[in-house]
C-alpha positions in Angstrom: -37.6 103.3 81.6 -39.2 101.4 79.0 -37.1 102.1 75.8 -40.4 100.1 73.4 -42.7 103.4 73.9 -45.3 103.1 72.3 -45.4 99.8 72.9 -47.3 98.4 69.6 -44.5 98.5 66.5 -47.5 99.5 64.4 -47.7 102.4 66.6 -44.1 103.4 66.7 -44.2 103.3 62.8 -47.3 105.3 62.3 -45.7 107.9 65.1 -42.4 107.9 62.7 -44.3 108.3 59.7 -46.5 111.4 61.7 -42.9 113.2 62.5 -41.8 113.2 59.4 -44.9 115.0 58.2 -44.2 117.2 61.0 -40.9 117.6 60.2 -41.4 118.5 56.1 -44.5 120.4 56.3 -45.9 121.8 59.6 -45.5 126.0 59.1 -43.5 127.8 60.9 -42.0 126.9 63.8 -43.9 123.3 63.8 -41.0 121.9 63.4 -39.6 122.1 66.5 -42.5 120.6 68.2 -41.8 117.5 66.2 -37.8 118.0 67.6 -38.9 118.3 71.1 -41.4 115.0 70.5 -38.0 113.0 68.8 -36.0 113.9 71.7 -38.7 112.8 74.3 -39.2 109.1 72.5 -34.9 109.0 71.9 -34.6 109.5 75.7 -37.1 107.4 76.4 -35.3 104.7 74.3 -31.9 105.1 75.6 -30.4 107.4 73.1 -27.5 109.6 74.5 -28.2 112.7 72.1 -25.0 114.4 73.0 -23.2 111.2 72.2 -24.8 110.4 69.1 -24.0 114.4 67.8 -20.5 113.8 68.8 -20.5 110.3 66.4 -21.7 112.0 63.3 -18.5 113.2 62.8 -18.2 114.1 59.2 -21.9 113.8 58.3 -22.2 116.7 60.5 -20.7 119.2 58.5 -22.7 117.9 56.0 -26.1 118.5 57.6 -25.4 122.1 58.4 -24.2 123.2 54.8 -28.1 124.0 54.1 -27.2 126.7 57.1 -23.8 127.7 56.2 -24.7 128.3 52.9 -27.9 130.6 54.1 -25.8 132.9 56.4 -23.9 135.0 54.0 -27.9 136.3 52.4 -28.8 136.7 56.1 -25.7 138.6 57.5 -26.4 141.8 56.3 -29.9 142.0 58.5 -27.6 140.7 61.5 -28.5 144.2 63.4 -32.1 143.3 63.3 -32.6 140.2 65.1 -36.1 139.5 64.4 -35.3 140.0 60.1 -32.1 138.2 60.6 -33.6 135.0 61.9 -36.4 135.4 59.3 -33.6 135.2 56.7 -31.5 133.1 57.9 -35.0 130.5 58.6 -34.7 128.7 55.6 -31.6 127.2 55.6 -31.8 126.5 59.5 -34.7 124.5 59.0 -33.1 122.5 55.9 -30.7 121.8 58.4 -32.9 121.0 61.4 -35.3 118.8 59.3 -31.8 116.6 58.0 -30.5 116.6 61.6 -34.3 115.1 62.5 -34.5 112.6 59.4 -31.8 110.7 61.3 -32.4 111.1 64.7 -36.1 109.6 64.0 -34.3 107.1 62.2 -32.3 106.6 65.6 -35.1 106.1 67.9 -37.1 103.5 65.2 -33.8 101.6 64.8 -33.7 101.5 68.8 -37.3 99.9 69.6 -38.4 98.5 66.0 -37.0 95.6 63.9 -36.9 95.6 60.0 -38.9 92.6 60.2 -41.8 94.4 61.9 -41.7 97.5 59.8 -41.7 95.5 56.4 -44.7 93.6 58.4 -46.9 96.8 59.0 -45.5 98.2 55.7 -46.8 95.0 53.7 -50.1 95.3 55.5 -50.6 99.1 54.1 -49.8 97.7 50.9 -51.2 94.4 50.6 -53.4 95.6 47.6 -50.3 96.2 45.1 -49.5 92.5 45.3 -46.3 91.3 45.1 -45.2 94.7 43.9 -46.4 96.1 47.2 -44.2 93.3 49.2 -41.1 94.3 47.7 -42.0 98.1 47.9 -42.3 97.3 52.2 -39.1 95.4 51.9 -37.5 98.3 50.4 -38.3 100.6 52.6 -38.2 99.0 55.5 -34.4 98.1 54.4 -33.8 102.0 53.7 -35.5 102.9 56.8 -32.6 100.5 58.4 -30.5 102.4 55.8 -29.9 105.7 57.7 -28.8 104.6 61.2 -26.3 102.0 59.7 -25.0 104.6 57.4 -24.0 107.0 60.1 -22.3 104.5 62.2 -20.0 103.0 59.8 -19.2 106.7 58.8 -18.2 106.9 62.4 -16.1 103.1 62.0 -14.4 104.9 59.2 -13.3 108.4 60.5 -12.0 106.7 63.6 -10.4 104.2 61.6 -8.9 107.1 59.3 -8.1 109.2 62.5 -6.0 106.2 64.3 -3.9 105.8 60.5 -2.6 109.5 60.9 -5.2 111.5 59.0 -6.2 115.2 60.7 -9.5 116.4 59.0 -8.8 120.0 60.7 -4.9 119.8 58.4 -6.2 118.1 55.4 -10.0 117.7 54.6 -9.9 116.7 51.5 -7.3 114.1 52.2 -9.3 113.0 55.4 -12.1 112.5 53.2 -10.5 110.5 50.4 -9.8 108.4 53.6 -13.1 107.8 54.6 -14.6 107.6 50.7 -12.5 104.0 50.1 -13.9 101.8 52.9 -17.2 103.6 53.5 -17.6 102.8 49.5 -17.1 99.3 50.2 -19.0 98.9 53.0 -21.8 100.2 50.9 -21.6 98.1 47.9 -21.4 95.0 50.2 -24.8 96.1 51.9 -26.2 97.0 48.9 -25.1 93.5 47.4 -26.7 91.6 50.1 -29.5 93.7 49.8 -29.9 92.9 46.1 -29.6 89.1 46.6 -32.3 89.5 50.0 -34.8 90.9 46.9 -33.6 88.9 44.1 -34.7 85.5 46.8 -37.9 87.2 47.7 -38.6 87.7 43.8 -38.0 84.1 43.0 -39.9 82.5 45.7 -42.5 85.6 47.3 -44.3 83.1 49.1 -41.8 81.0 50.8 -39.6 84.7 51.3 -41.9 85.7 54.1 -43.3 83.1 56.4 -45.5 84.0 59.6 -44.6 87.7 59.2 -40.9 87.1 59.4 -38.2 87.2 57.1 -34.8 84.9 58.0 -32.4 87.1 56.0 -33.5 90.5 57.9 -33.5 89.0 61.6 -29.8 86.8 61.3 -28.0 89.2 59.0 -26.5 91.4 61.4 -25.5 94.4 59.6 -29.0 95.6 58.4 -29.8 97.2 60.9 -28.7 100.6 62.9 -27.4 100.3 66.3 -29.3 99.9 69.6 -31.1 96.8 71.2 -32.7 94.8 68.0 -30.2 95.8 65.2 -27.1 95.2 66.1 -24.4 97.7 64.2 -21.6 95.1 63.1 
């Protein structure tokens, strides 16, 4: 199974870019045509789904609070099926369209380098000028972002875990566990980040030659995890 489907980048980004249309504003039930179209391209890319809920750990809570929080309005139609779901709709879908953020995220991290996305990115924006490279650095370094974000939140509850702290006894005090190094490890990314933009400033020109950028292919932890990022 071929995990780079479609195999063009510029095609996998325009797809990502389609889904998450899909996923903010096709009606209805729209959305989980977009779901069933991010689970097709994750499978087809290697992604364990099953696995990858299980490493979310934390961040899962977190992404169904938009559906917690909707039950308690929704509850009192629970007899009525058809008016409970339509209640309760909202809130699942906030939840749903989180969930799908980063499992898009997943798949592009899987089959597309941040090299090739700030590439296509800098293409679509060529006529902003410099302003438009560093706006397809940026997001091409966020789009990285996500899938990196949920795997060192997975390096720190494990790490937390092995030191004795039980989120289902304290979670509070399993998540002042997890703020300290997570926190770190985000202000070093975001420091290297800074610098990677703060060279491209001084010298645009020299920052990005034949389409590729030296800092975004040998520094290893820009990326998510899966075969061109690797998640150290």
């Amino acid at each position: 199974m071929n995990p780079l489907f479609p195999g063009d980048y510029r095609v996998r980004l325009a797809l990502y870019l389609a889904l998450q249309a899909a996923v903010f504003l096709a009606p209805g039930a729209g959305i989980l045509a977009a779901a069933a179209a991010i689970l097709f391209l994750g499978v087809r890319a290697g992604v364990d789904w099953g696995r990858w809920l299980a490493r979310l750990g934390p961040l899962l809570g977190v992404i169904l609070l938009p559906a917690l929080a909707g039950l308690p309005e929704a509850w009192p139609a629970r007899t009525e099926v058809t008016a409970f779901l339509a209640a309760w709709s909202p809130g699942l879908r906030r939840s749903l369209a989180f969930l799908l953020v980063l499992a898009s995220a997943e798949w592009l991290s899987r089959t597309t380098r941040v090299d090739e996305i700030r590439e296509t990115l800098e293409g679509l924006l060529a006529p902003l000028g410099p302003r438009g490279r560093r706006a397809a650095l940026a997001a091409a370094l966020t789009l990285g972002f996500l899938p990196w974000a949920r795997y060192e939140l997975a390096r720190a509850d494990e790490a937390a875990r092995l030191r004795g702290s039980d989120p289902r006894r304290g979670p509070l005090r399993h998540l002042a566990a997890l703020g300290i190094p997570l926190t770190a490890r985000l202000l070093e990314k975001a420091r290297l980040s800074s610098e990677a933009l703060a060279l491209r400033d001084a010298d645009p020109d020299s920052a990005a030659p034949a389409g590729r950028d030296v800092f975004l292919d040998g520094a290893p932890d820009l990326g998510g995890q899966g075969r061109h990022q690797g998640p150290a």
